[in-house]
TORNUMAR-838350 format. One line per field, with one value per residue (C-alpha): residue number from 1; residue in one letter; x, y, z. Coordinates in nm, 2 decimals, decimal comma. Last residue first. Layout:
BEGIN
seq: c(NUM / ...)
type: c(A / ...)
X: c(X / ...)
Y: c(Y / ...)
Z: c(Z / ...)
//
This chain:
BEGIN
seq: c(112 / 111 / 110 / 109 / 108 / 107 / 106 / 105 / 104 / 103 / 102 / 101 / 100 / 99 / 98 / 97 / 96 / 95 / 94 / 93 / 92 / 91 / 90 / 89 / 88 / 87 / 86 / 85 / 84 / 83 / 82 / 81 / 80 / 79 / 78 / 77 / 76 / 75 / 74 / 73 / 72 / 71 / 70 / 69 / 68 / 67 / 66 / 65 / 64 / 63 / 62 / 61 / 60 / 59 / 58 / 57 / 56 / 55 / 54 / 53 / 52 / 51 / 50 / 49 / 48 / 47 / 46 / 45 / 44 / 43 / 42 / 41 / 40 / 39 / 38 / 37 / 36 / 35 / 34 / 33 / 32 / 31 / 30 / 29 / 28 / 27 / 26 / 25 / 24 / 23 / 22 / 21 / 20 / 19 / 18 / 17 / 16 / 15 / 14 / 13 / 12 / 11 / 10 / 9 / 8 / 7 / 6 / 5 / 4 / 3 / 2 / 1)
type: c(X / X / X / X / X / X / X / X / X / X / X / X / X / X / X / X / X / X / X / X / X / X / X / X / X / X / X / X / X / X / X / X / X / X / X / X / X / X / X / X / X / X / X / X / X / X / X / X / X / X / X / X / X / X / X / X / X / X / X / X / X / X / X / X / X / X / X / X / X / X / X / X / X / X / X / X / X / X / X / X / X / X / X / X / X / X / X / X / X / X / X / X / X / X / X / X / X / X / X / X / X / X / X / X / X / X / X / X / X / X / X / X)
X: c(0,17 / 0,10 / 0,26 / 0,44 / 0,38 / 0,57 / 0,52 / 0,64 / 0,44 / 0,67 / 0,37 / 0,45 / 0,26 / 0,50 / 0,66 / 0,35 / 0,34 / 0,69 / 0,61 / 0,28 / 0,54 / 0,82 / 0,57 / 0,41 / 0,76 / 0,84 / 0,48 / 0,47 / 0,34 / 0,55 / 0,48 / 0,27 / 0,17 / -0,16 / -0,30 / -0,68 / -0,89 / -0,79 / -0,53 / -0,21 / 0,08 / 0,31 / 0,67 / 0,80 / 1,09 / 0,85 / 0,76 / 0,60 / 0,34 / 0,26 / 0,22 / 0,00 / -0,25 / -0,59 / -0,50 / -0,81 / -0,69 / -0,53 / -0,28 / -0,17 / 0,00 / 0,28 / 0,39 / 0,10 / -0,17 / -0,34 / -0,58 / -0,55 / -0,85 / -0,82 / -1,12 / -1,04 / -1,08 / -0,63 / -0,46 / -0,68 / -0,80 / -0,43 / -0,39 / -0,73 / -0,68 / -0,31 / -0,37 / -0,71 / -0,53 / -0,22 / -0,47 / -0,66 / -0,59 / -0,47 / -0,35 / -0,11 / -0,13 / 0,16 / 0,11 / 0,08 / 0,34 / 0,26 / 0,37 / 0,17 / 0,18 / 0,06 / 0,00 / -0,13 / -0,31 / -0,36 / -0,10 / -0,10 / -0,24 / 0,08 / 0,32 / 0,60)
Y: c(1,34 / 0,98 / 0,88 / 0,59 / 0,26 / -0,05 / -0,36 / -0,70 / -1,00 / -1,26 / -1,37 / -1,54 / -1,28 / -1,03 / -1,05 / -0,90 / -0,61 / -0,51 / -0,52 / -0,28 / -0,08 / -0,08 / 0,05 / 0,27 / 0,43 / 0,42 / 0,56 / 0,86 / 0,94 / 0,86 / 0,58 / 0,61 / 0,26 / 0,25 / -0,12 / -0,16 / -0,36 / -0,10 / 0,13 / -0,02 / 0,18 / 0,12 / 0,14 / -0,08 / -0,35 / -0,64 / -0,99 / -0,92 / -0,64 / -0,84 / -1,17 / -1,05 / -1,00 / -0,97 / -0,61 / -0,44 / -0,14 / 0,16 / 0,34 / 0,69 / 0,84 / 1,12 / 1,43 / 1,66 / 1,45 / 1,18 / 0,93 / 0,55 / 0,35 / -0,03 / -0,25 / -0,62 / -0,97 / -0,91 / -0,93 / -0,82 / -0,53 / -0,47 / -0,41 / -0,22 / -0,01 / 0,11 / 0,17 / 0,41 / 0,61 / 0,62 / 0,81 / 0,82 / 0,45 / 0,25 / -0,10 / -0,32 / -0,68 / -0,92 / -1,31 / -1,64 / -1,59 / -1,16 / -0,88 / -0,58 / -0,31 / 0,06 / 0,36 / 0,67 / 0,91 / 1,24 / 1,42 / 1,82 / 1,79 / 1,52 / 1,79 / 1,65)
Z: c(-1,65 / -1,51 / -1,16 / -1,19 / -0,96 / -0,96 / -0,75 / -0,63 / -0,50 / -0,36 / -0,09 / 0,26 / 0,43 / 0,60 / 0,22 / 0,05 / 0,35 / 0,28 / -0,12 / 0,00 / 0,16 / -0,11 / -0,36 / -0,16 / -0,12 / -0,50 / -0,59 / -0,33 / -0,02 / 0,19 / 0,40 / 0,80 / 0,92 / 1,11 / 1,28 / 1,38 / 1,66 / 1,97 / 1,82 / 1,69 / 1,55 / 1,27 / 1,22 / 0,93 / 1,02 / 0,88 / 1,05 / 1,41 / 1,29 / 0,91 / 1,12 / 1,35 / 1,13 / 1,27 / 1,34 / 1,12 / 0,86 / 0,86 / 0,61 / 0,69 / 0,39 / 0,43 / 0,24 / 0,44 / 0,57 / 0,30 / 0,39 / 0,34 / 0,49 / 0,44 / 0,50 / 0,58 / 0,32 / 0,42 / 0,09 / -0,13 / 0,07 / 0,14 / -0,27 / -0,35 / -0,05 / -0,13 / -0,52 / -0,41 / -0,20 / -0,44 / -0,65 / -0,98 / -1,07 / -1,38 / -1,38 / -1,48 / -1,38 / -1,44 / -1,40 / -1,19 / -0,93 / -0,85 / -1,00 / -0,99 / -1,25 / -1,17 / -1,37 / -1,13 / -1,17 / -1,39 / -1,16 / -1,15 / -0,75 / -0,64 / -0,77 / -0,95)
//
C-alpha cells in the first residue's frame, strides 16, 4: 500500500503486565514513543526513500553489543536504518526489547 494513502497506523504492544493498542499517524511517531520509553533519550526517526533512520544517544551499549542489527555511531548517538514498514519496525523495536532484557513484542497494521 502506499505509505501517503495510509490513515495511520494501529499498533498493540505486548509487554509482562498487559496489551496496549494504540493508534498513531506514522511509523515515525510509533518508533519514538517506544525507544523513548525504553531509553529516558530523544529518538529522531526520519524517513529517506523505503527506509527509516532511527537516532538516538549511545548510552546503551548493550542494544550495539547484543543484537545482529547494523547501526552506526556518530559522536554521542547510534543510527539503525529498518524498512519502513510495520512488520520491519516491528521486528526492530522487538530487537531493541530483547537487547534490554525485555520480552516486549509488537504488531503494527497500517489503517486503510
Amino acid at each position: 500500500m502506499n505509505k501517503a494513502n495510509a490513515k495511520g497506523f494501529k499498533w498493540a504492544w505486548y509487554d509482562d503486565e498487559s496489551v496496549y493498542v494504540n493508534q498513531d499517524k506514522s511509523l515515525k511517531a510509533i518508533i519514538e514513543n517506544v525507544i523513548e520509553y525504553y531509553t529516558d533519550c530523544e529518538c529522531n526517526a526520519e524517513q529517506e526513500n523505503d527506509e527509516l533512520i532511527i537516532t538516538f544517544a549511545n548510552d546503551y551499549d548493550e542494544i550495539a553489543e547484543n543484537s545482529d542489527l547494523e547501526f552506526e555511531i556518530d559522536g554521542d548517538d547510534i543510527s539503525f536504518k529498518v524498512k519502513a514498514n510495520g512488520f520491519e519496525v516491528a521486528r526492530f523495536l522487538e530487537t531493541i526489547a530483547e537487547c534490554l532484557n525485555r520480552s516486549d513484542r509488537f504488531d503494527i497494521s497500517e489503517i486503510n
